[in-house]
N, C-alpha and C positions, 0 to 999 in steps of 0.2 A: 693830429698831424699838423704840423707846421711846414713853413716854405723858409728859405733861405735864401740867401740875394741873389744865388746863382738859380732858383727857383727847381730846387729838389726836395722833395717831400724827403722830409725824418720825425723819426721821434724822439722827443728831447731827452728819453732815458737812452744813457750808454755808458759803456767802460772801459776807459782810455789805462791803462796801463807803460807806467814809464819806469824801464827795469835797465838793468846793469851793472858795471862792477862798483867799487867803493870811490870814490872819488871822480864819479864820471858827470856828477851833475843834476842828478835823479832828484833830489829833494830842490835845488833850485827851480829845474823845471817844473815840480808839482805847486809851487811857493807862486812861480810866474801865471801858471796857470789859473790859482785861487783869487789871485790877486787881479788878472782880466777880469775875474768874472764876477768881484766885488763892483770893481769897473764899472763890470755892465748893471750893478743894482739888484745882484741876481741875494739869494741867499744863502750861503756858502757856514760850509759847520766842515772843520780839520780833524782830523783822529792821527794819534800816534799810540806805538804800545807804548803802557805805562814805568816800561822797566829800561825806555833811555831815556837815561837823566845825561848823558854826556854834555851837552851844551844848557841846558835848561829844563825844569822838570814841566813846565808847562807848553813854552812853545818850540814849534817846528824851527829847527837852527840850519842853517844849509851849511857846509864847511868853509865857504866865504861869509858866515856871520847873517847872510839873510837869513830874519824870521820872521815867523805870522802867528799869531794866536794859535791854540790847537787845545783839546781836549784829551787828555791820558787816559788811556782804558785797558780794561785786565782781559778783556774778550771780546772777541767780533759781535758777539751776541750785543753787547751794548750801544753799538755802530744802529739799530734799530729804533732800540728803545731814545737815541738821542737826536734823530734824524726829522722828527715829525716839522712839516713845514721849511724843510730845505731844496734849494734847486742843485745846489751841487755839494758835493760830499766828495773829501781828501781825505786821503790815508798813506799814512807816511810809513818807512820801515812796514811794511806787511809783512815780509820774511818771518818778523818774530809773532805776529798773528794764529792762531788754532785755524783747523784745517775749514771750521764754520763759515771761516769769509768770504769763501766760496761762494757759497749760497748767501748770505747776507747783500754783497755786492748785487747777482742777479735780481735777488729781491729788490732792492734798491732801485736799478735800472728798470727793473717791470714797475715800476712807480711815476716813473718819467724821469728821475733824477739821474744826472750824470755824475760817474764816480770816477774820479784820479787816483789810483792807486801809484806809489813810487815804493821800488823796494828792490832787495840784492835779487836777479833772477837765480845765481848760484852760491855756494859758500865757499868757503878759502883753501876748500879739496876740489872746486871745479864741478860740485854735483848741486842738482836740483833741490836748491833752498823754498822749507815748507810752503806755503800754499801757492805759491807764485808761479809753479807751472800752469798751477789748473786755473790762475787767471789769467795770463797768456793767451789760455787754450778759448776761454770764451769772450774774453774780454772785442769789443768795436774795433778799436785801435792798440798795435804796440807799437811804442817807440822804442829802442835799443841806444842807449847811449855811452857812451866809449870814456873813461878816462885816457891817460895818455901815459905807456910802459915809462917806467923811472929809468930804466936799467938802457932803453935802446931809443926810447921815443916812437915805437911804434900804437897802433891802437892796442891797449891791453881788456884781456881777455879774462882774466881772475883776478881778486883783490886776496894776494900771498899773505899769511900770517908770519910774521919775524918772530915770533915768540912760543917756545915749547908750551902747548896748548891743544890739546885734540879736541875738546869741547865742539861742539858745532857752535853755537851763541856763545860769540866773547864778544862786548861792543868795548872799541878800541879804536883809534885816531892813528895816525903816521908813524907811532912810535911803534905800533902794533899790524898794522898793514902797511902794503902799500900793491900798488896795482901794478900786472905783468902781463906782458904779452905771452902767447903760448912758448915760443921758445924760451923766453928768458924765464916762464914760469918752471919749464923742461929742467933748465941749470941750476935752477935756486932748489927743488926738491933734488937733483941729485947730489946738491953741496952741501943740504940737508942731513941727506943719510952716511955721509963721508964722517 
């Protein structure tokens, strides 16, 4: 146990979860986060899955071009075996993660180390994208971060796909999404089936 300035006992294992739609800011803030805590001299190790190359095949790219170093991995399970002698541990894109990092995160935290997760909490039907509920459900901290609807400018609530694709996993940029609030995402699927 430690103390903090405010002199509340914690444990330095925990998991901060920073979720929401496509262009809301999630991998910035997970980027700002690693990057305090290089700051602070801590030891910091980044994971992405290894099947977005969209910006870079190795580092963590934010859609305004911030990146940091990161490691690409084919399963949670590796999150483990690459962690030994770290204080904090980032993980970008979860969404496209096996359902394993569940438990690897926990793991993790019962270590003491504190884990950033950033990733879509839904997919571009509005439902519960892979493992990201169930880290939500146990995770310290969520943040929820909002892009901003194209169509009205309200807070958007789904990142819509523009392109005939039922896939759940398509990794795509603006030309391919873009973010909506619930109503304008109501008009764009019924303009859809027109």
């Amino acid at each position: 146990m430690t103390s903090n300035l405010t002199g509340e006992a914690h444990r330095p294992g925990r998991i901060e979860v920073v979720c929401g739609s496509m262009f809301s800011g999630k991998t910035e803030e997970l980027i700002r986060r690693m990057r305090r805590a290089q700051f602070a001299k801590q030891r910091v190790e980044i994971f992405k899955p290894a099947i977005d190359v969209r910006y870079s095949e190795e580092d963590v790219v934010s859609h305004d071009q911030k990146h940091i170093k990161s490691t690409p991995i084919d399963s949670s399970a590796s999150i483990l075996l690459l962690s030994g002698d770290i204080d904090v541990v980032g993980i970008d894109e979860a969404q496209f993660f096996d359902a394993g990092l569940v438990e690897v995160c926990n793991e993790l935290a019962y270590r003491g180390i504190r884990v950033i997760i950033a990733g879509l909490d839904m997919d571009f039907q509005g439902k519960p994208f892979g493992p990201m509920p169930a880290l939500c459900a146990i995770a310290d901290e969520v943040t929820k971060v909002h892009a901003i609807c194209v169509h009205c400018g309200a807070l958007a609530y789904v990142s819509h796909r523009k392109v005939d694709n039922d896939k759940q996993v398509m990794l795509g940029e603006t030309q391919e999404y873009e973010p909506l609030c619930r109503d304008c995402y109501q008009k764009a699927l019924r303009e859809w089936e027109k």
